[in-house]
mmCIF file as gemmi writes it, N, C-alpha and C atoms, coordinates in Angstrom:
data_model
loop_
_atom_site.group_PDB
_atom_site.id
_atom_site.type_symbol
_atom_site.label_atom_id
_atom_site.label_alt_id
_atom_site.label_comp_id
_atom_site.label_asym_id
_atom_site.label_entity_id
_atom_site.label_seq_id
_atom_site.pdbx_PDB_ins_code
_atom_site.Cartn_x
_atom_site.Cartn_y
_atom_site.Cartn_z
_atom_site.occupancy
_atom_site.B_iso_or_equiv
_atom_site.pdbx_formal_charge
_atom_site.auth_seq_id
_atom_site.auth_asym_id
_atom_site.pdbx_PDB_model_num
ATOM 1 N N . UNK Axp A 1 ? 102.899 110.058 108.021 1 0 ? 1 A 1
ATOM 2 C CA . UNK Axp A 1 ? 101.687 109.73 108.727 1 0 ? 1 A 1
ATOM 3 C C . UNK Axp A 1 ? 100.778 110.946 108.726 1 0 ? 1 A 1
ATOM 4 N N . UNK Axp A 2 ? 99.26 110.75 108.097 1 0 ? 2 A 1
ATOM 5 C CA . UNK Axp A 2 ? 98.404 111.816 108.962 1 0 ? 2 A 1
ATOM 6 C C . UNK Axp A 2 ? 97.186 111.624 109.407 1 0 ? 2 A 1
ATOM 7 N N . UNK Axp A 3 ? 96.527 112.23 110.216 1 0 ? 3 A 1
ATOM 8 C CA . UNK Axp A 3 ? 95.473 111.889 111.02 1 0 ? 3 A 1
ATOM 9 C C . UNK Axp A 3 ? 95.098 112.461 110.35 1 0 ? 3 A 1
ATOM 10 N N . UNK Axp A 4 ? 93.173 111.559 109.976 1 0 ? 4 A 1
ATOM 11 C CA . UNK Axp A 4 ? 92.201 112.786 109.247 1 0 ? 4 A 1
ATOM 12 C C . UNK Axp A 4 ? 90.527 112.254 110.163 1 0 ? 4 A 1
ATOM 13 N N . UNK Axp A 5 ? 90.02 113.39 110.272 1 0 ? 5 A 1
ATOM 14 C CA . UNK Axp A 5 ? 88.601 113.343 111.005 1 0 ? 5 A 1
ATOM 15 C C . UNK Axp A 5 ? 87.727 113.031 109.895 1 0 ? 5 A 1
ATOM 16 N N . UNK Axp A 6 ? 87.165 112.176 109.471 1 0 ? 6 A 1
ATOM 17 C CA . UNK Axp A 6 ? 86.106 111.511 107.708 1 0 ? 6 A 1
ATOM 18 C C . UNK Axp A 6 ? 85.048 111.968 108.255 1 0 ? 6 A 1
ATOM 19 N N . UNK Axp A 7 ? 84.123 112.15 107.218 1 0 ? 7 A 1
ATOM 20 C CA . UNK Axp A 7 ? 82.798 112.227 107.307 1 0 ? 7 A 1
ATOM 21 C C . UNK Axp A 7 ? 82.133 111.86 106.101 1 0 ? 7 A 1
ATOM 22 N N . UNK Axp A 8 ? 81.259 111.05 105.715 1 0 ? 8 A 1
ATOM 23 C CA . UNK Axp A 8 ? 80.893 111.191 104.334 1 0 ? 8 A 1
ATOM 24 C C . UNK Axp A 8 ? 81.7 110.177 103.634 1 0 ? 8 A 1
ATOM 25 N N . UNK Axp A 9 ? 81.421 110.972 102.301 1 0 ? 9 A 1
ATOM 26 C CA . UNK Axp A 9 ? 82.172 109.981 100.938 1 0 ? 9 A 1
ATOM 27 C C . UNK Axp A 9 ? 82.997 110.26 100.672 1 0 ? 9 A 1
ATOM 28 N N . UNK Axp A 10 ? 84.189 109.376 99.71 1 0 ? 10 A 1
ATOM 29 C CA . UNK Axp A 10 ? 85.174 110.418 99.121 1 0 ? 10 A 1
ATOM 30 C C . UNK Axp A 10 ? 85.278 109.699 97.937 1 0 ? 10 A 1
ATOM 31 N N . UNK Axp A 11 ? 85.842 109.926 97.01 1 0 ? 11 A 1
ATOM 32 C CA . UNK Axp A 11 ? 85.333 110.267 95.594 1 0 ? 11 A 1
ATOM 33 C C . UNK Axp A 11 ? 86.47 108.682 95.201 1 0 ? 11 A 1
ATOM 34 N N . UNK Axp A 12 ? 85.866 108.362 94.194 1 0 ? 12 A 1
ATOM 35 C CA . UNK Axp A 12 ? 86.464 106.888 93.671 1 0 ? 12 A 1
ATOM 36 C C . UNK Axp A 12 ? 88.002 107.114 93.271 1 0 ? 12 A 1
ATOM 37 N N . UNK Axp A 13 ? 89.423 106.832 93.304 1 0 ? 13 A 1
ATOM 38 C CA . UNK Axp A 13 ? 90.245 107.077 92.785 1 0 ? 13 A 1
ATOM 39 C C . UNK Axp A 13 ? 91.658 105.994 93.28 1 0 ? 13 A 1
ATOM 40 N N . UNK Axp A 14 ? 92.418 106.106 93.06 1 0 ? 14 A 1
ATOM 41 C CA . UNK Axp A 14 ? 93.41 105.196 92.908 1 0 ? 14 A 1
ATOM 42 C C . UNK Axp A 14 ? 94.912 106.159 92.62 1 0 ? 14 A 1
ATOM 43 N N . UNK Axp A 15 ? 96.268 105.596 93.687 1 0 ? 15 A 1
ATOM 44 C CA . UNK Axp A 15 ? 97.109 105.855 93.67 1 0 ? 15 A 1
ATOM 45 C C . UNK Axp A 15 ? 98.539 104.941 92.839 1 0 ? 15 A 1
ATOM 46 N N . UNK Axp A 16 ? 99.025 105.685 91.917 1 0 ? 16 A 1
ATOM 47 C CA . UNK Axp A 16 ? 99.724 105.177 90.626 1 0 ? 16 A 1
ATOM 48 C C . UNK Axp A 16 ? 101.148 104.309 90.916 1 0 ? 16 A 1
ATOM 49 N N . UNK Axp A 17 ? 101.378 105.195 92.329 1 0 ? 17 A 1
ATOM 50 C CA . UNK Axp A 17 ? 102.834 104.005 92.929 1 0 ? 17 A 1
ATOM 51 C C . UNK Axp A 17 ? 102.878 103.72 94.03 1 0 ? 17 A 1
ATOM 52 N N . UNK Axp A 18 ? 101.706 104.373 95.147 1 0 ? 18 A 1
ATOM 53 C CA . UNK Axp A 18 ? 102.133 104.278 96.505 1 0 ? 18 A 1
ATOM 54 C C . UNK Axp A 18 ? 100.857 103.254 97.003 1 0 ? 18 A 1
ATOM 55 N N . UNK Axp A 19 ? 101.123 102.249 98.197 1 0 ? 19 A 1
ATOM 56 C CA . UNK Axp A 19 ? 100.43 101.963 98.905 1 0 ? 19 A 1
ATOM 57 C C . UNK Axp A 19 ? 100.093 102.527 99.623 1 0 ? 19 A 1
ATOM 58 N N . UNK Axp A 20 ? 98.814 102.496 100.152 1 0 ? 20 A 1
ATOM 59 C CA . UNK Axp A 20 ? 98.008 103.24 100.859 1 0 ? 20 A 1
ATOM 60 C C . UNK Axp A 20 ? 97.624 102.697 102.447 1 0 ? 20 A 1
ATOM 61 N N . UNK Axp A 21 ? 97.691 102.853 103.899 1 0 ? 21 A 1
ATOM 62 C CA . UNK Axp A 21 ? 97.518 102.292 104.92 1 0 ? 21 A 1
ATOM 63 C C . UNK Axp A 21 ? 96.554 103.167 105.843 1 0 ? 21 A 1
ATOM 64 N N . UNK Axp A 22 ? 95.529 102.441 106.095 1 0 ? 22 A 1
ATOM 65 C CA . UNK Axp A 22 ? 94.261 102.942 107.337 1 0 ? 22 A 1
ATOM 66 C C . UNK Axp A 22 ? 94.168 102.241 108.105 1 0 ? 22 A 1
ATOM 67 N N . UNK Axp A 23 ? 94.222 102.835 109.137 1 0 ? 23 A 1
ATOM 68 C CA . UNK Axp A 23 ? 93.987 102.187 110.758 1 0 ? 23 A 1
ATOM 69 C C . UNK Axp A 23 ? 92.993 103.188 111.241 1 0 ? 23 A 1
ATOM 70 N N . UNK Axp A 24 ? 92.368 102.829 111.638 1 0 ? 24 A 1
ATOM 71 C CA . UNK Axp A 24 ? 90.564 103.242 112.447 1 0 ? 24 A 1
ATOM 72 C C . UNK Axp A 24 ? 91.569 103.401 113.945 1 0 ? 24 A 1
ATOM 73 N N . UNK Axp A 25 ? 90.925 104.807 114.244 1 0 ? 25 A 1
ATOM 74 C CA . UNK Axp A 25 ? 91.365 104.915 115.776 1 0 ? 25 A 1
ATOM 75 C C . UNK Axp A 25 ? 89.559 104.887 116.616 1 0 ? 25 A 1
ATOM 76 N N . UNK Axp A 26 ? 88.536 105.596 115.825 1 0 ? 26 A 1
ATOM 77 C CA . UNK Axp A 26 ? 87.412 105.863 116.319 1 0 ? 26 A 1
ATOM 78 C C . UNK Axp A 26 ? 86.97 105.707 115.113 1 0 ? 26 A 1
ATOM 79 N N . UNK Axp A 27 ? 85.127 105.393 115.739 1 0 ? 27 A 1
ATOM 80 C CA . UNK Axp A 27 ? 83.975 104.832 114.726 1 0 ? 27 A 1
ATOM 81 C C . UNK Axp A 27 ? 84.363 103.698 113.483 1 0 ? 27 A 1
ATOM 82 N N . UNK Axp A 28 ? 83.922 104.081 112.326 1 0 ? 28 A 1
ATOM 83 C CA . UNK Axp A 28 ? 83.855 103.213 111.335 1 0 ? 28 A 1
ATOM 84 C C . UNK Axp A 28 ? 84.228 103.712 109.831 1 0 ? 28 A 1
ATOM 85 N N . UNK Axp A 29 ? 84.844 102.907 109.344 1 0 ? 29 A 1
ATOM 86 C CA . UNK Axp A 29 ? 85.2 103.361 107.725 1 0 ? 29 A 1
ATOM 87 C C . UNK Axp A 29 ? 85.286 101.984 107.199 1 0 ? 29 A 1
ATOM 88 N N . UNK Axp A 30 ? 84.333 102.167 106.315 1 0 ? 30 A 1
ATOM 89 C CA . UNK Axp A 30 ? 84.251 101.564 105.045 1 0 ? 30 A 1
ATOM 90 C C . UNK Axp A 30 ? 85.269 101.604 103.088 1 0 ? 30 A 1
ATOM 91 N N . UNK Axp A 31 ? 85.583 100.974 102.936 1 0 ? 31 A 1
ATOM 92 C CA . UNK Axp A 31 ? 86.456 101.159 101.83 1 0 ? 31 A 1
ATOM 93 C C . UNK Axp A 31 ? 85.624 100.086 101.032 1 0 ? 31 A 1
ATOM 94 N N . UNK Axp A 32 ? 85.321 100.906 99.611 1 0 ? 32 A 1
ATOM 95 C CA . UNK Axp A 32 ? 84.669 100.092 98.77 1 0 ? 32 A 1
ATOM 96 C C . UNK Axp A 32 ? 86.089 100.22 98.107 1 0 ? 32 A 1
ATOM 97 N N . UNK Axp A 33 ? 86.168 99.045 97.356 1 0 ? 33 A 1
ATOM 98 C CA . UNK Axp A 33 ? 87.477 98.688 96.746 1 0 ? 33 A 1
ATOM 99 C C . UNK Axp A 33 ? 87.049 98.063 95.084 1 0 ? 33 A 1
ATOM 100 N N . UNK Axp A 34 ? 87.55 98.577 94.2 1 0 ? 34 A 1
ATOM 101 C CA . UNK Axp A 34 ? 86.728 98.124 92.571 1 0 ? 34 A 1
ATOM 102 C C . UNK Axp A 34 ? 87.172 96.731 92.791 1 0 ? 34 A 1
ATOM 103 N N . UNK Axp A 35 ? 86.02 96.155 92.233 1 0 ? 35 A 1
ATOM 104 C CA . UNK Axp A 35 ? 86.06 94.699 92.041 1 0 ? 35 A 1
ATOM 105 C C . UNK Axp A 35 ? 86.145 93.707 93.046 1 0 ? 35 A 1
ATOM 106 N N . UNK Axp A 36 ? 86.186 94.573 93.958 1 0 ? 36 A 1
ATOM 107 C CA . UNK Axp A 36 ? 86.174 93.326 95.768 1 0 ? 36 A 1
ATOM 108 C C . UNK Axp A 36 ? 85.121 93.628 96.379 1 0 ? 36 A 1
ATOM 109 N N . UNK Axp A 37 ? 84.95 92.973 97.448 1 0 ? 37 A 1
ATOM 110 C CA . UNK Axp A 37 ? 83.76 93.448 98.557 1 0 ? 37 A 1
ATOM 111 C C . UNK Axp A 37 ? 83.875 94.575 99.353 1 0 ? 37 A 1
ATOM 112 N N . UNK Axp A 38 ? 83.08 95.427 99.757 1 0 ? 38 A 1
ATOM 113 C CA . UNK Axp A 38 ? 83.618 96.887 100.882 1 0 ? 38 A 1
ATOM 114 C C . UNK Axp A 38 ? 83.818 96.096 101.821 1 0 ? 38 A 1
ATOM 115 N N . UNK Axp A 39 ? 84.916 96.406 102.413 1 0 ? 39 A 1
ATOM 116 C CA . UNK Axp A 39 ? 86.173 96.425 103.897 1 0 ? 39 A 1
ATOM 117 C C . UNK Axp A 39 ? 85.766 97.622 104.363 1 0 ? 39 A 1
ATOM 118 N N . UNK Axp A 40 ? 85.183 96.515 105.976 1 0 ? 40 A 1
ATOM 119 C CA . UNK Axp A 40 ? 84.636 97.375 106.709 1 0 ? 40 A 1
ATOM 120 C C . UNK Axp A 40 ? 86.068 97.62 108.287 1 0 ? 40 A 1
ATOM 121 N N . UNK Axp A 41 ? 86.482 98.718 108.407 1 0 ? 41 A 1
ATOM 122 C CA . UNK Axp A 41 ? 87.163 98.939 109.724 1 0 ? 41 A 1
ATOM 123 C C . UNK Axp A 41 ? 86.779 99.255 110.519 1 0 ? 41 A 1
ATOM 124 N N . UNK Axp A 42 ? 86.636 98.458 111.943 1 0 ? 42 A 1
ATOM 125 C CA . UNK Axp A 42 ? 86.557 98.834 113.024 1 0 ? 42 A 1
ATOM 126 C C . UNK Axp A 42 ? 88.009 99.955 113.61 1 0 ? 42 A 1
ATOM 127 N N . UNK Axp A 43 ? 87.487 100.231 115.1 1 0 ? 43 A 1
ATOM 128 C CA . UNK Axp A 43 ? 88.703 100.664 115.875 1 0 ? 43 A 1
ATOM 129 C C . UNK Axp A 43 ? 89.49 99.636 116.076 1 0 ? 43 A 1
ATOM 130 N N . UNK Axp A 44 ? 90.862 100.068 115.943 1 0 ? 44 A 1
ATOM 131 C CA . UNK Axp A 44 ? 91.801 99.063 116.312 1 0 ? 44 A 1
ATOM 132 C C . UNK Axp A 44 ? 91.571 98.109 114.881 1 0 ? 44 A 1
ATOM 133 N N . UNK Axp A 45 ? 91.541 98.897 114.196 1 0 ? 45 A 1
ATOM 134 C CA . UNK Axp A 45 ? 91.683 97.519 112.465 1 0 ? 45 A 1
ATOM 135 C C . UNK Axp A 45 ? 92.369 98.442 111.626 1 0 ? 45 A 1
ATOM 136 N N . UNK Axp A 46 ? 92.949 97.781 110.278 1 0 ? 46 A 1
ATOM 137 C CA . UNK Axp A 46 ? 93.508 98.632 109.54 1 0 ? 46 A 1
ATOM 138 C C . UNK Axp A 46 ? 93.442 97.699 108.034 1 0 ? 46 A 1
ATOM 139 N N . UNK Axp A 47 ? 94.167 98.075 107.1 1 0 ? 47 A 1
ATOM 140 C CA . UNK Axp A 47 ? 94.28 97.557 105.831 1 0 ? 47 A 1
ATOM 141 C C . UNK Axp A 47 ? 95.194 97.986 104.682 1 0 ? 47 A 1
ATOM 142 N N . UNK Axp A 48 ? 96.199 98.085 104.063 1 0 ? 48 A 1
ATOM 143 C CA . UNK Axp A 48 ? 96.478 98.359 103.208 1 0 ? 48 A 1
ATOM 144 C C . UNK Axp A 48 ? 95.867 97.872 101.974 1 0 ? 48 A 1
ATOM 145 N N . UNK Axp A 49 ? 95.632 99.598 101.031 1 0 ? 49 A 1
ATOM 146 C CA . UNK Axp A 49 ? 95.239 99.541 99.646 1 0 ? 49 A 1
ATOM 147 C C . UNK Axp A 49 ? 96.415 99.8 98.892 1 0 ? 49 A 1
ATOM 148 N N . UNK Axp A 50 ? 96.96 98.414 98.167 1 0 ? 50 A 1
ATOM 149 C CA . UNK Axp A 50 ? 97.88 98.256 96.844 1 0 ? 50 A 1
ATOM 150 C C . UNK Axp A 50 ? 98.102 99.039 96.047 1 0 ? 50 A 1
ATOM 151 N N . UNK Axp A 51 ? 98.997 100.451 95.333 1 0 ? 51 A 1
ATOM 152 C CA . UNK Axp A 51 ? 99.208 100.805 94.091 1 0 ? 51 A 1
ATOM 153 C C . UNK Axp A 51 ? 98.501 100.441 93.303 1 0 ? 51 A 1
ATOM 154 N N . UNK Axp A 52 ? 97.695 101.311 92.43 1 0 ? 52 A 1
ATOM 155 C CA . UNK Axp A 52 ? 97.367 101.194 91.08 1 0 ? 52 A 1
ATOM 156 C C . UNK Axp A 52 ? 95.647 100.434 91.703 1 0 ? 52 A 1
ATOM 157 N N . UNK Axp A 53 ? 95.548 100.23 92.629 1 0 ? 53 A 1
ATOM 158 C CA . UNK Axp A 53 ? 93.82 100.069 93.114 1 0 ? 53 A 1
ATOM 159 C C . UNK Axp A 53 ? 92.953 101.135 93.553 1 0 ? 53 A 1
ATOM 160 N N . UNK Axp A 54 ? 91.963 100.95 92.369 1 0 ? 54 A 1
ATOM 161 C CA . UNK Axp A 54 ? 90.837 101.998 92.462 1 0 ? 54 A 1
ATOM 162 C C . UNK Axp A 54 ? 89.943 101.803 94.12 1 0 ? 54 A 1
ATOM 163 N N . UNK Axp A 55 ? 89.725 102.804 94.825 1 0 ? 55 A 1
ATOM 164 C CA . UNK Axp A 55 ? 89.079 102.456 96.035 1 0 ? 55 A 1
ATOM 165 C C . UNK Axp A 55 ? 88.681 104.008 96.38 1 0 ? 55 A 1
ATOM 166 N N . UNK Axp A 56 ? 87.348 104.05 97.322 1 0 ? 56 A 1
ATOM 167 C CA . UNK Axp A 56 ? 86.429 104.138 97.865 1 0 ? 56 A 1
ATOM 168 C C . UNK Axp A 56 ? 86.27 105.045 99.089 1 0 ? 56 A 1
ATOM 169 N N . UNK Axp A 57 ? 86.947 105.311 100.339 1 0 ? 57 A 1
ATOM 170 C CA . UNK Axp A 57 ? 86.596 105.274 101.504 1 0 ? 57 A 1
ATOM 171 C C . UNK Axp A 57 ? 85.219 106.068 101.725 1 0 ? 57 A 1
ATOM 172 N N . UNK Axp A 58 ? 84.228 105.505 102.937 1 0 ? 58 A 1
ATOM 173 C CA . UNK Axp A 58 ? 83.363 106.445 103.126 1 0 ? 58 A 1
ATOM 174 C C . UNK Axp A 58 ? 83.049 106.098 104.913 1 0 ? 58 A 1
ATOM 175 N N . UNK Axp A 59 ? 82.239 107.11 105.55 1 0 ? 59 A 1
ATOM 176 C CA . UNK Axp A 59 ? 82.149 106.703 106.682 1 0 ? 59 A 1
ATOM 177 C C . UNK Axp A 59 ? 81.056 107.81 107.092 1 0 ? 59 A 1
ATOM 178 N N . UNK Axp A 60 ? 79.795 107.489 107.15 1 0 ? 60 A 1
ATOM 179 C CA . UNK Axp A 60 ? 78.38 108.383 107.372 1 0 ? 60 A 1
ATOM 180 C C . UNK Axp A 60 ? 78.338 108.481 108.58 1 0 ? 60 A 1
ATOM 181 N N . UNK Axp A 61 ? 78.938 108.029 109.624 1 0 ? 61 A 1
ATOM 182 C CA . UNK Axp A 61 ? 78.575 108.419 111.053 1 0 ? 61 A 1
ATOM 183 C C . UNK Axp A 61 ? 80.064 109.549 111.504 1 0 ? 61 A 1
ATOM 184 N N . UNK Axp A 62 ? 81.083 109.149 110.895 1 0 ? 62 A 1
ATOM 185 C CA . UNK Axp A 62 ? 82.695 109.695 111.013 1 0 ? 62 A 1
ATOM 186 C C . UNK Axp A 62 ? 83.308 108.606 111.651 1 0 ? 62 A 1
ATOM 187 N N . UNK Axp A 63 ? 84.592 109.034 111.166 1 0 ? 63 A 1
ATOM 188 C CA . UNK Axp A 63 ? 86.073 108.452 111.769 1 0 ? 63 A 1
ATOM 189 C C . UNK Axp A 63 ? 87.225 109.092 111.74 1 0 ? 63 A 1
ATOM 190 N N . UNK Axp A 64 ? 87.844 108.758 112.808 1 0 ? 64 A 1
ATOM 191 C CA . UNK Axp A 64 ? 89.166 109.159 113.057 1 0 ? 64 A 1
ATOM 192 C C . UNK Axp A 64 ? 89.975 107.841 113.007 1 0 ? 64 A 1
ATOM 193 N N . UNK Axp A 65 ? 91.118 108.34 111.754 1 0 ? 65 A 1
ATOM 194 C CA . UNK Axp A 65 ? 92.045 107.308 110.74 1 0 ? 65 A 1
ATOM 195 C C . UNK Axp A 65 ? 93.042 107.979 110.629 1 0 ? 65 A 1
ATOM 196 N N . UNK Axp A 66 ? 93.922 107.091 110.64 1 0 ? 66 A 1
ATOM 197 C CA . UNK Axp A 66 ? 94.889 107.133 110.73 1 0 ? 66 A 1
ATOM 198 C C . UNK Axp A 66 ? 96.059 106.717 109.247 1 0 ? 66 A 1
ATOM 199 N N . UNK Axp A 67 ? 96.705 107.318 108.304 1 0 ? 67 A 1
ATOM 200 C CA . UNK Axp A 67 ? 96.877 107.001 107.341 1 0 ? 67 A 1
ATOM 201 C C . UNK Axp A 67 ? 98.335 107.242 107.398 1 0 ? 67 A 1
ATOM 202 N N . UNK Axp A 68 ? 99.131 106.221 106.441 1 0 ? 68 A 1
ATOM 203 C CA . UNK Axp A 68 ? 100.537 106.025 106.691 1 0 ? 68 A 1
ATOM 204 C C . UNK Axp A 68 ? 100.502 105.611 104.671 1 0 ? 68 A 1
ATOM 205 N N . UNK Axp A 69 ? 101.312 106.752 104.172 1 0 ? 69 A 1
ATOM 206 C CA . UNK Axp A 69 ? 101.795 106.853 102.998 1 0 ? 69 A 1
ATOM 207 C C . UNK Axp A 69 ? 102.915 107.39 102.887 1 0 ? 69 A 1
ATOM 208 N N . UNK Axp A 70 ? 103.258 107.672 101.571 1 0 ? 70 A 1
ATOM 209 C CA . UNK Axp A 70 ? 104.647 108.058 101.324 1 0 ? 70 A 1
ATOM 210 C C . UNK Axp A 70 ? 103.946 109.805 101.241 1 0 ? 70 A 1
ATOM 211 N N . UNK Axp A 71 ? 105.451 110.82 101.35 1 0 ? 71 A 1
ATOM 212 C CA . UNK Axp A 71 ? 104.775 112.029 101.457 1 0 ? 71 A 1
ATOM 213 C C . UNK Axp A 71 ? 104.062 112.335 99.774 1 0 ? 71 A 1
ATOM 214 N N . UNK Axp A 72 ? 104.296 111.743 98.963 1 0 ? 72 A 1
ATOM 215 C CA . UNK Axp A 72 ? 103.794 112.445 97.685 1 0 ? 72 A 1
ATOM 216 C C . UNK Axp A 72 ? 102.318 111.691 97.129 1 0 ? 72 A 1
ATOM 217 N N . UNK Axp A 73 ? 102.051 111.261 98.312 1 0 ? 73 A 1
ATOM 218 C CA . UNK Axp A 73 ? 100.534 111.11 97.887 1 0 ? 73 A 1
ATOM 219 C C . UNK Axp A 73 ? 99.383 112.482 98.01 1 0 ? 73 A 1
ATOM 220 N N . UNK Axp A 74 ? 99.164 112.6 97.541 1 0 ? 74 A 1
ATOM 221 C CA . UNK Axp A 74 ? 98.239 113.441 97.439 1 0 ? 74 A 1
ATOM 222 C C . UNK Axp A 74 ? 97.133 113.909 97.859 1 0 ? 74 A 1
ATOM 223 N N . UNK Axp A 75 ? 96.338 113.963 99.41 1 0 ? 75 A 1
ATOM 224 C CA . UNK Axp A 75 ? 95.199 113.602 99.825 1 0 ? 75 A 1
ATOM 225 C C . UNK Axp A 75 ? 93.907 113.777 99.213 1 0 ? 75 A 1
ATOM 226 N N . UNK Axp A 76 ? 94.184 114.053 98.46 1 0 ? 76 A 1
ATOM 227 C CA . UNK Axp A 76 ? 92.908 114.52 97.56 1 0 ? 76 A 1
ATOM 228 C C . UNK Axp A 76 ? 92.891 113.091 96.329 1 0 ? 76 A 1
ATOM 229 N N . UNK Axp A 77 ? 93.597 112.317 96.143 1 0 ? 77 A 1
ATOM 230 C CA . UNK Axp A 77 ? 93.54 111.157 95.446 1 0 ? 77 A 1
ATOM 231 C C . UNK Axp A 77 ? 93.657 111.622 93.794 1 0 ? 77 A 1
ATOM 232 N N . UNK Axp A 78 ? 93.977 111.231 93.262 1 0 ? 78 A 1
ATOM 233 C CA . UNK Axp A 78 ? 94.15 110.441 91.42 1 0 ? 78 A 1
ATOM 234 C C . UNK Axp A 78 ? 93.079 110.208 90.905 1 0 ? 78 A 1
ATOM 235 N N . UNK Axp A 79 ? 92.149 110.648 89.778 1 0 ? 79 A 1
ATOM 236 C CA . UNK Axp A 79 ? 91.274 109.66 89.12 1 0 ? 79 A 1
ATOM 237 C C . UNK Axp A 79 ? 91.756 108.639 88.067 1 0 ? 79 A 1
């Protein structure tokens, strides 16, 4: 598990074996996801992003998220 404070964009990329899990504790995050519609999280919402899916997160006002992966993900993401 780690808590991260967002601000901004983060760069398009995709993880090769691990699912990916966000839960919004505060404000808003957006996940543009390739080929779907952006998933928008409130507080108290969450979502898992699938292995091998290119995605997005961004959040212009900030958020505090909450992310649950395996430890060898990388926070800095895969292109």
């Amino acid at each position: 598990m780690r808590v991260g404070v967002l601000k901004g964009e983060f760069h398009w990329h995709a993880h090769e074996y691990e699912d990916e899990f966000f839960y919004v504790v505060d404000g808003v995050l957006h996940i543009e996801i390739d080929g779907q519609d952006t998933v928008t999280l409130n507080p108290n919402e969450g979502i898992v992003v699938p292995r091998g899916v290119r995605h997005r997160p961004y959040t212009p006002e900030g958020a505090t998220v909450l992310m649950v992966e395996k430890e060898s993900i990388v926070p800095t993401g895969s292109e």
